[in-house]
C-alpha positions as CSV (number, residue, x, y, z in Angstrom):
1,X,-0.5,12.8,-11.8
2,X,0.4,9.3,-10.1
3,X,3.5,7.9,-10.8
4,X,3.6,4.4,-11.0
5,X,6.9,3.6,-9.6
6,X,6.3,5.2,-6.1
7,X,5.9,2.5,-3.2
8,X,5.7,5.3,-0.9
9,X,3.4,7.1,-2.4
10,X,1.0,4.5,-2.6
11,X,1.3,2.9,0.8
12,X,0.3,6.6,1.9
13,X,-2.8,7.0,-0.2
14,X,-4.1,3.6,0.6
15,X,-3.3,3.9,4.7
16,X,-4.9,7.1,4.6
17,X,-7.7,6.0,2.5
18,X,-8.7,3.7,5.0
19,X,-8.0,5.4,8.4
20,X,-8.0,9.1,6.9
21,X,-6.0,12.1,6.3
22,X,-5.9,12.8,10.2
23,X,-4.0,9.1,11.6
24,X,-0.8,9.1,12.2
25,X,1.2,7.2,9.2
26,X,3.2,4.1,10.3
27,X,6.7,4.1,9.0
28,X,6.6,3.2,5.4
29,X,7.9,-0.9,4.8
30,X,10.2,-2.1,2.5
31,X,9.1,-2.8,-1.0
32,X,8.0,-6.1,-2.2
33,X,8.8,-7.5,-5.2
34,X,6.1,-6.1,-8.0
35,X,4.2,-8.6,-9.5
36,X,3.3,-9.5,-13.0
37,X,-0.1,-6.7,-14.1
38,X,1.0,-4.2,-11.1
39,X,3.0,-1.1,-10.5
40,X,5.2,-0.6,-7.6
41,X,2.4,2.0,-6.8
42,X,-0.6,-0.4,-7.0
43,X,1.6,-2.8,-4.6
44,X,2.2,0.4,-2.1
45,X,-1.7,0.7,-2.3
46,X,-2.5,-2.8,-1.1
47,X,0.5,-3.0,1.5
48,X,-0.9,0.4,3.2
49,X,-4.7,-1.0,3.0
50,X,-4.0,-4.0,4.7
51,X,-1.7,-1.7,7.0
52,X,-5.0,0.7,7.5
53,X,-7.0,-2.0,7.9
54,X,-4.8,-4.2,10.7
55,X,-4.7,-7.4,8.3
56,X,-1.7,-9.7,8.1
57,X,0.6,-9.1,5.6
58,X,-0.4,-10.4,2.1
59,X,-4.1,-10.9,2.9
60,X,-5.3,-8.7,-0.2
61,X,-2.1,-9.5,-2.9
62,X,-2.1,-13.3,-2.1
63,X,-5.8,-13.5,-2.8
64,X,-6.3,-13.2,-6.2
């Protein structure tokens, strides 16, 4: 079971989904502020996709 108030957690499962289980993990940033509609976990999700994926920092959560 997720829970929804882990940043960490979620910056690991969405670096690792992108790169996979075998990369190294970067150190873990500092949370953002959660928006409105998210969990801390959904925000670690996007922060360690856009980490994965080498995008600059708020390229998926500023584009909605």
């Amino acid at each position: 079971m997720v829970d929804d108030n882990d940043f960490k957690e979620g910056f690991r499962q969405g670096f690792r989904a992108v790169r996979g289980s075998a990369a190294a993990l970067p150190a873990i940033p500092a949370q953002p502020a959660t928006r409105a509609g998210r969990t801390a976990f959904q925000m670690g999700l996007l922060r360690g996709i856009e980490r994965g994926k080498g995008w600059d920092r708020n390229h998926i959560r500023d584009s909605d």
